[in-house]
C-alpha positions as CSV (number, residue, x, y, z in Angstrom):
1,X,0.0,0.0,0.0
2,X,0.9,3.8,-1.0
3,X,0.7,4.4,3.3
4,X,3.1,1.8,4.1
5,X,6.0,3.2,1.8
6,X,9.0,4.8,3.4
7,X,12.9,4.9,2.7
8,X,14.6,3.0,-0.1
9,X,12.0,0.8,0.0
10,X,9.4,3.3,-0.7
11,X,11.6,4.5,-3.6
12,X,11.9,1.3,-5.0
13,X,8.1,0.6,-5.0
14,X,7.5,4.1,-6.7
15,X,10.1,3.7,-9.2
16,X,8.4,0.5,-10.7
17,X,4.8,2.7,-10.7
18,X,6.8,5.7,-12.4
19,X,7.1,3.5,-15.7
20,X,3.6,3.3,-16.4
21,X,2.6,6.6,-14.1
22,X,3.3,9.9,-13.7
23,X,5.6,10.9,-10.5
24,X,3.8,11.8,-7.3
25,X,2.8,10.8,-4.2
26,X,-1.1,9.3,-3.8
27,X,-3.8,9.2,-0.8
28,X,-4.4,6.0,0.9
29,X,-7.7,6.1,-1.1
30,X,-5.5,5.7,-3.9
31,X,-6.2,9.6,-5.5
32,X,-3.4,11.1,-6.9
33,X,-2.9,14.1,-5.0
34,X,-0.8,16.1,-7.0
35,X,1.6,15.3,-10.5
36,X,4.8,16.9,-9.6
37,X,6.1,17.1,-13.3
38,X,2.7,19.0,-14.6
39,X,4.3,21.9,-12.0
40,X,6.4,24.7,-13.5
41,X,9.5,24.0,-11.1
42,X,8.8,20.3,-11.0
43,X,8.9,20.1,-14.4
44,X,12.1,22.1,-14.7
45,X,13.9,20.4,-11.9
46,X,12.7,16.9,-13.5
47,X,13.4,17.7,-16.7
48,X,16.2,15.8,-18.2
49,X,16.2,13.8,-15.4
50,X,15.5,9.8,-15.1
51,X,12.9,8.8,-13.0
52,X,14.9,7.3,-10.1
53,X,16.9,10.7,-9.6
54,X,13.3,12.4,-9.4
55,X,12.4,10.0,-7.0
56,X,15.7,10.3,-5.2
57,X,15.0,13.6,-4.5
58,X,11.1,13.4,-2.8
59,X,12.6,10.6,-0.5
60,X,15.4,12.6,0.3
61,X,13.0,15.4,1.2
62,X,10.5,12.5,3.2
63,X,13.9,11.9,5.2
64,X,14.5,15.1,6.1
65,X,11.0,15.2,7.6
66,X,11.2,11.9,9.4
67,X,14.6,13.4,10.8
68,X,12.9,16.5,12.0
69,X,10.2,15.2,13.3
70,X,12.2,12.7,15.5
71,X,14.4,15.6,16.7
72,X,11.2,17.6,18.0
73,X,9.5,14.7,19.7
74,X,13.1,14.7,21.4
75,X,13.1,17.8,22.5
76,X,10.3,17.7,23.4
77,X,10.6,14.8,25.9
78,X,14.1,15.7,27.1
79,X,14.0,19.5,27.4
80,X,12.1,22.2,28.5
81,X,10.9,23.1,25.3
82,X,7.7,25.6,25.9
83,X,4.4,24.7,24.6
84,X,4.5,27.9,22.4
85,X,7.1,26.6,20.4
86,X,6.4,23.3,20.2
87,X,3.6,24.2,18.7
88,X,4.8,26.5,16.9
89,X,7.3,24.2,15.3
90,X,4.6,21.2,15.3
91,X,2.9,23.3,12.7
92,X,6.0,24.2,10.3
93,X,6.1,20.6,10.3
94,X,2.6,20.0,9.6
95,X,2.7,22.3,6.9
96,X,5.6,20.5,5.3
97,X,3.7,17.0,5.4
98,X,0.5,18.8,3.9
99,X,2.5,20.4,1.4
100,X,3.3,16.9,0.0
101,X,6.7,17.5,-1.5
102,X,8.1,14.8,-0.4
103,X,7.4,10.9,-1.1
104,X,7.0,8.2,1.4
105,X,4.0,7.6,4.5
106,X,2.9,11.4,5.3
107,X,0.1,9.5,6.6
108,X,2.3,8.1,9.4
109,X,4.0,11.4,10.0
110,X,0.8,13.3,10.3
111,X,0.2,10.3,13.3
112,X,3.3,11.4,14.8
113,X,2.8,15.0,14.6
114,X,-0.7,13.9,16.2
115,X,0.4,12.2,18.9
116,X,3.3,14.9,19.0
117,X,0.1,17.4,19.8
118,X,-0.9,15.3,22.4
119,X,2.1,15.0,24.0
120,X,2.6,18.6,24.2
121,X,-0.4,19.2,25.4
122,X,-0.1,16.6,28.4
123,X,2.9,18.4,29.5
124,X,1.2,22.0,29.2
125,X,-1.1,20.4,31.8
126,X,1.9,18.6,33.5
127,X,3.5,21.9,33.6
128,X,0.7,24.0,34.5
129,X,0.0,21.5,37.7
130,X,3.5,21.8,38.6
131,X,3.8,25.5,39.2
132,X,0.3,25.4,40.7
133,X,2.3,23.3,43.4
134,X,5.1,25.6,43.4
135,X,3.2,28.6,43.6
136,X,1.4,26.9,46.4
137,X,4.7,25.9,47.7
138,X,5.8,29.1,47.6
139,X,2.6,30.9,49.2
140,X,3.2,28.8,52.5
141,X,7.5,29.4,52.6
142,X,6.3,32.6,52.3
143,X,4.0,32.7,54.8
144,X,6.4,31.3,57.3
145,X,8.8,33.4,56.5
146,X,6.4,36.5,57.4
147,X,5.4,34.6,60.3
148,X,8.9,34.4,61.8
149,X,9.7,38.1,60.6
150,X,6.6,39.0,62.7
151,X,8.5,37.2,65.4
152,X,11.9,38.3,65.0
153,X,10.2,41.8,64.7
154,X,9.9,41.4,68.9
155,X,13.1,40.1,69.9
156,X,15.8,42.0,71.8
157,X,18.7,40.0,70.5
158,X,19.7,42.6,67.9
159,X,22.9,40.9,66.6
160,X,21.1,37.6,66.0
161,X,17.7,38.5,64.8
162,X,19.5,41.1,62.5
163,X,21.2,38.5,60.9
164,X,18.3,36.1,60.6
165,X,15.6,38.6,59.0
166,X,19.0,39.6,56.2
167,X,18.9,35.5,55.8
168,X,15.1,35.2,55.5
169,X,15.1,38.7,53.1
170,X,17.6,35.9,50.5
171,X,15.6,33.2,51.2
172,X,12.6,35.3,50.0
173,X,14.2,36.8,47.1
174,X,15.2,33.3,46.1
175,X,11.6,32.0,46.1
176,X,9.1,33.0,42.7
177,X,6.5,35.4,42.4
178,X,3.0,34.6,43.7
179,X,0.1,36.7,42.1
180,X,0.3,40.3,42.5
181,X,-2.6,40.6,45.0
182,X,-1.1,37.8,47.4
183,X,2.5,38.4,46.8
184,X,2.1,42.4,48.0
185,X,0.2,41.5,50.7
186,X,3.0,39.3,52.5
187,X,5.6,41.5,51.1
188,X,3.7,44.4,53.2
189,X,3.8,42.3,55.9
190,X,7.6,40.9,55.8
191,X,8.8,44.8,54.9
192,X,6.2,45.8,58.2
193,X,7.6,43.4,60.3
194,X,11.8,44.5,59.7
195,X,10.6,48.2,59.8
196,X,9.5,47.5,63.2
197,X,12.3,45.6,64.4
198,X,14.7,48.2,62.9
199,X,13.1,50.8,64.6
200,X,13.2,49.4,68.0
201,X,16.2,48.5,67.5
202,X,17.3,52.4,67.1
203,X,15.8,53.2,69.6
204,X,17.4,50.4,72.0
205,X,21.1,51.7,71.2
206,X,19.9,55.5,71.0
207,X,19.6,54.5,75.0
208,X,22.6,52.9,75.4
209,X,24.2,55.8,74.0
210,X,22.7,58.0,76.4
211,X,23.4,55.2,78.9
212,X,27.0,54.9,78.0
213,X,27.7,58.5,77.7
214,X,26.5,58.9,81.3
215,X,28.9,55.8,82.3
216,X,32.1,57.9,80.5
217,X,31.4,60.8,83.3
218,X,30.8,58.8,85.6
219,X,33.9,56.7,85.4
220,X,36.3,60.2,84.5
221,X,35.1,61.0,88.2
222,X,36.4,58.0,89.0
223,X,39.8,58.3,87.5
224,X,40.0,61.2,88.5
225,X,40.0,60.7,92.1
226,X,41.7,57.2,91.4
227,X,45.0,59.4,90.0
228,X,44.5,61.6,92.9
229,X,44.8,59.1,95.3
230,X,48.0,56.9,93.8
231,X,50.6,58.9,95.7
232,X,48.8,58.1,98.9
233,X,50.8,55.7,101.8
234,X,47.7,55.4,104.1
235,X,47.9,51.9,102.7
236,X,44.8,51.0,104.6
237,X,42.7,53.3,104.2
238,X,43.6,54.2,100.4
239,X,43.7,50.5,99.5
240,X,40.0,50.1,101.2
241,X,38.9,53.2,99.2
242,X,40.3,51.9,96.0
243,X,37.8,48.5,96.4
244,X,34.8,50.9,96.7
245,X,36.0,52.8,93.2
246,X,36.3,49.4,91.5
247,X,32.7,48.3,93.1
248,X,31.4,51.8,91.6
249,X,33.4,51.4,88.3
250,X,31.3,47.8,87.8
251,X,28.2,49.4,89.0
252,X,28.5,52.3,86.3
253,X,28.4,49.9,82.9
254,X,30.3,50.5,79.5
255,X,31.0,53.6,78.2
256,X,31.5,54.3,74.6
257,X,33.9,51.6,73.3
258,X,36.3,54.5,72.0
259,X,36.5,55.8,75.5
260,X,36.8,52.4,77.7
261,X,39.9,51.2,77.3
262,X,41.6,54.3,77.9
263,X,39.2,55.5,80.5
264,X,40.2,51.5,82.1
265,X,44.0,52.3,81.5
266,X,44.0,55.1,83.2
267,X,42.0,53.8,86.2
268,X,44.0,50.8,86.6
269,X,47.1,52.8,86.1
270,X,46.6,54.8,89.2
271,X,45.8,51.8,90.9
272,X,49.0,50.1,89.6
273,X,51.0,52.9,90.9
274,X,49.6,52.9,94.1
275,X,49.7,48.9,95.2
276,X,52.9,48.8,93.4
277,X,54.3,51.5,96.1
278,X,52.5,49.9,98.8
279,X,54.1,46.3,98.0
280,X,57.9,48.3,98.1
281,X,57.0,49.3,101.7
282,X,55.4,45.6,102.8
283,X,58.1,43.9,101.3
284,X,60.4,45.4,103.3
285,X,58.2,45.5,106.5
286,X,58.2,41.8,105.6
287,X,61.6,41.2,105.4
288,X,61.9,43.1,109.0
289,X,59.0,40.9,110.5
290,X,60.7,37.3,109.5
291,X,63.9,38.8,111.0
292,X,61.5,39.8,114.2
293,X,60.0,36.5,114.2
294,X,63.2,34.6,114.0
295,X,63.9,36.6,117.8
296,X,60.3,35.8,119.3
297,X,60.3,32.0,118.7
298,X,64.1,32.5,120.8
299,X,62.4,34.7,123.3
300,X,59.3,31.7,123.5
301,X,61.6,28.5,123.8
302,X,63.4,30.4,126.6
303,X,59.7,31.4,128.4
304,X,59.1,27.4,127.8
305,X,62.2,26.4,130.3
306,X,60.4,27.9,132.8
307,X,58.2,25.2,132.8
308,X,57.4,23.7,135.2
309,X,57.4,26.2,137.6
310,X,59.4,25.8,141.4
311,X,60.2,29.0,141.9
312,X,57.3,31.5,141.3
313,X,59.1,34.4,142.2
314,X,62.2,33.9,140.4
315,X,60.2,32.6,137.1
316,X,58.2,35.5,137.5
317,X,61.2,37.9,137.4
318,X,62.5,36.0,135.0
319,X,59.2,35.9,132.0
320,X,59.0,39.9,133.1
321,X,62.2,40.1,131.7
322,X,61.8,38.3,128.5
323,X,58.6,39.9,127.8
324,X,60.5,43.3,127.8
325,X,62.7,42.3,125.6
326,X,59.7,40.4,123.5
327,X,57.8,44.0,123.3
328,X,60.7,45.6,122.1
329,X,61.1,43.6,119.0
330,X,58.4,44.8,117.1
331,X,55.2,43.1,114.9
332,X,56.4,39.7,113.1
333,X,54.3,38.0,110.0
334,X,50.3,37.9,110.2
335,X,50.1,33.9,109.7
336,X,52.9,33.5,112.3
337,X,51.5,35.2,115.5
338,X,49.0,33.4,116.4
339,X,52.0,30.5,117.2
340,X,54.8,32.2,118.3
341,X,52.0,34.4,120.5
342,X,50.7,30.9,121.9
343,X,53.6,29.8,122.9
344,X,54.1,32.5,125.7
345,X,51.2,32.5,126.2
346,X,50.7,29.4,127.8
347,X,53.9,30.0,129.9
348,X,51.9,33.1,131.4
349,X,49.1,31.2,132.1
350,X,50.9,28.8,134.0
351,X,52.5,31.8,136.2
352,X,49.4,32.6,136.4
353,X,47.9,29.5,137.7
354,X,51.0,29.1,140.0
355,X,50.2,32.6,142.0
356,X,46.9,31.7,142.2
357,X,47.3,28.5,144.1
358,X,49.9,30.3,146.6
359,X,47.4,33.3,147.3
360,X,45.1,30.4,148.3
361,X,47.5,28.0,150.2
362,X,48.9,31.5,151.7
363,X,46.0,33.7,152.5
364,X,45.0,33.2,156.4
365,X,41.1,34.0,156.3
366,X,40.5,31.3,153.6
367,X,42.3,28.8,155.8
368,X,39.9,29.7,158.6
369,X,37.1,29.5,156.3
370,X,38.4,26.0,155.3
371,X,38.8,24.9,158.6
372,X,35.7,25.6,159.9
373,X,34.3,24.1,157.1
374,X,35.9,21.3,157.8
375,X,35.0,20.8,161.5
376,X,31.3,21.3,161.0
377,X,31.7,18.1,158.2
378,X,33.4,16.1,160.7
379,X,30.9,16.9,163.5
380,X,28.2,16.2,161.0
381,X,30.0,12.8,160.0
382,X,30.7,11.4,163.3
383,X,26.9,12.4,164.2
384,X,25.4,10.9,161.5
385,X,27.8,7.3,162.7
386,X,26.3,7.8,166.4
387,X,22.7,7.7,164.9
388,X,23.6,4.4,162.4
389,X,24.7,2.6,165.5
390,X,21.8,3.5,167.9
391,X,19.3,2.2,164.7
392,X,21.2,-0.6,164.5
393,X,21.1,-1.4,168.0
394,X,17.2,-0.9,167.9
395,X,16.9,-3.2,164.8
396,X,15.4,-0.5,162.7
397,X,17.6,-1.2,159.9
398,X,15.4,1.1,157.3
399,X,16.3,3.8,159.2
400,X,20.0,3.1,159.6
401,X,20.3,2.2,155.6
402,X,18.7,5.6,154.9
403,X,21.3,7.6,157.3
404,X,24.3,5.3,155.4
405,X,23.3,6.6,152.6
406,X,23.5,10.6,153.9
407,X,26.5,9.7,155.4
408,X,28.4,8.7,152.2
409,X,27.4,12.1,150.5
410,X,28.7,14.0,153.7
411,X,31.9,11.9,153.9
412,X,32.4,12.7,150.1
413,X,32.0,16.6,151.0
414,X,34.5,16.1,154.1
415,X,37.0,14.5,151.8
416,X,37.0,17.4,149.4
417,X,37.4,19.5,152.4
418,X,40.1,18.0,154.1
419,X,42.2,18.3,150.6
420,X,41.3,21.9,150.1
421,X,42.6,22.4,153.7
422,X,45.6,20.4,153.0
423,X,46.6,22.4,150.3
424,X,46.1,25.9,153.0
425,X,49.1,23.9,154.7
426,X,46.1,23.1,157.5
């Protein structure tokens, strides 16, 4: 069949109809559509020609069609070829095939061209879905970005949410266009939203300017009377003074960072001047106080040999004389005087101890108090023995259990008697 021909075999087929036939390509209903060689240019490009050149030449022009056809169903599968010109170029090509100047199955190109259509058309509608989902896609990233803008918008971290609302501006300029309508509305909202962020924060760092610039008077009062006072040598005093202007110094806050570091030089300066002085005179102090030190433990391990003490009165002349000598000697280190101190101390409280136990072996009314004491114990004692043995004797042995037992705690108080009045010499 005439719709079945196409390549060399086509041209083979037609070039046995061409010897009884004029050239040119039929229906499938078997019409001839149209004689090539009645044509004006047919007839002068087939004249003097042999039928299998003429033919030669339709085919080659069937090939080319075949060729370009198969190159746009390519491109249209493989690239992103728009509809517009697909069918635009689906119509040259149609054109061509209707034109019929060319011999082999036009029917099946027209099918292909057909289907061609219909293929375009599925991926217009492909297409057309797809940025449906991206502008839908796009609506809710934009949306979220406006959303956290609008968040952002209240935040106090400046540095931060600055650099997150530049981010989310990119990320918006990197998404497409919604519709006009929608897309100015979020826009209005996203623009709103870093307006009012940038505004407050202005106005936050307009106060810290004013804040700051009341902190740089503030601390050249400080400096001032810190510079004043680095000559000083009322160590103590200065030194405690110095701890309130640092404690005022924190309390005031930053200045301008153009004037703190020198404002903090200066201030630490004076103070470096002054502790740097001070640590001169303590080192040397120091140095006298170990020497000092070095002559108080000698002064204590003599005050020790006293111990223990048989004659009061000549260890007492004897720790009065060391103690003079220890007051003249002068302050020794902080964290050594609480031991070396100790030391004497306890030798002066043993001289201590020893006088009072003479005044009371020694002093006559005491004695007389003792005794008496004493006597009124025994009398007590030997009555209470009279009145066991009567009981006894009268076999009321309740009673004389009950005066045992209140005679032990009055012996008890007669034996601490006695040794008190022992000790009077008595």
């Amino acid at each position: 069949m005439p719709g079945e021909l196409r390549g060399p075999l086509g041209g083979i087929m037609w070039r046995r109809r061409c010897e009884q036939r004029p050239v040119g390509p039929r229906r499938r209903d078997g019409d001839r559509v149209r004689a090539y060689g009645r044509r004006r240019a047919g007839r002068r490009f087939l004249a003097g020609r042999l039928p299998e050149e003429a033919l030669a030449y339709f085919e080659r022009k069937y090939e080319g069609l075949v060729v370009e056809i198969g190159l746009l169903e390519k491109r249209v599968k493989t690239t992103d070829l728009s509809s517009k010109d697909a069918q635009t170029a689906i119509g040259h090509l149609r054109e061509q095939v209707d034109a019929h100047h060319a011999v082999g199955d036009l029917d099946a190109l027209r099918a292909r061209l057909d289907k061609l259509v219909e293929l375009v058309d599925a991926r217009r509608e492909e297409r057309k879905a797809q940025r449906a989902k991206q502008s839908d896609e796009a609506r809710h990233a934009k949306e979220a970005l406006v959303v956290e803008a609008e968040g952002l918008a209240q935040s106090d971290q400046w540095r931060a949410a600055g650099e997150r609302l530049r981010a989310l501006v990119d990320t918006w300029k990197g998404l497409p266009r919604l519709d006009r309508k929608s897309d100015d509305e979020l826009w209005h909202r996203f623009s709103h939203a870093r307006s009012a962020f940038s505004k407050r924060r202005k106005q936050h760092f307009a106060q810290l300017d004013a804040q700051r610039e009341d902190a740089r008077q503030a601390k050249e009062r400080l400096v001032a009377e810190a510079e004043a006072l680095s000559n000083s040598t009322d160590w103590g005093q200065t030194a405690a003074r110095y701890r309130e202007l640092m404690s005022d110094w924190k309390a005031a806050g930053r200045a301008q960072r153009e004037h703190e570091d020198d404002l903090w030089n200066r201030f630490r300066g004076a103070q470096d001047v002054f502790f740097a002085a001070r640590s001169s005179v303590f080192a040397e102090r120091d140095a006298e106080q170990t020497e000092n030190l070095k002559l108080k433990e000698e002064l204590a391990g003599e005050a020790e040999k006293l111990l223990p003490i048989t004659d009061l009165k000549a260890a007492r002349a004897a720790f009065r004389a060391i103690n003079e000598r220890w007051e003249a000697i002068g302050h020794v280190p902080r964290d050594a005087r609480p031991k070396v101190e100790g030391r004497m101390h306890t030798v002066e409280r043993a001289l201590q101890e020893a006088e009072e136990s003479e005044w009371r072996r020694t002093n006559p009314e005491a004695r007389a108090r003792a005794a008496g004491l004493t006597g009124q114990l025994q009398a007590a004692v030997d009555k209470l023995k009279g009145q066991i043995e009567q009981a006894r004797a009268q076999g009321n042995s309740a009673r004389a259990d009950k005066l045992e037992r209140e005679l032990e705690g009055r012996q008890a108080l007669l034996d601490q008697a006695l040794k008190g009045l022992h000790e009077f010499g008595g």
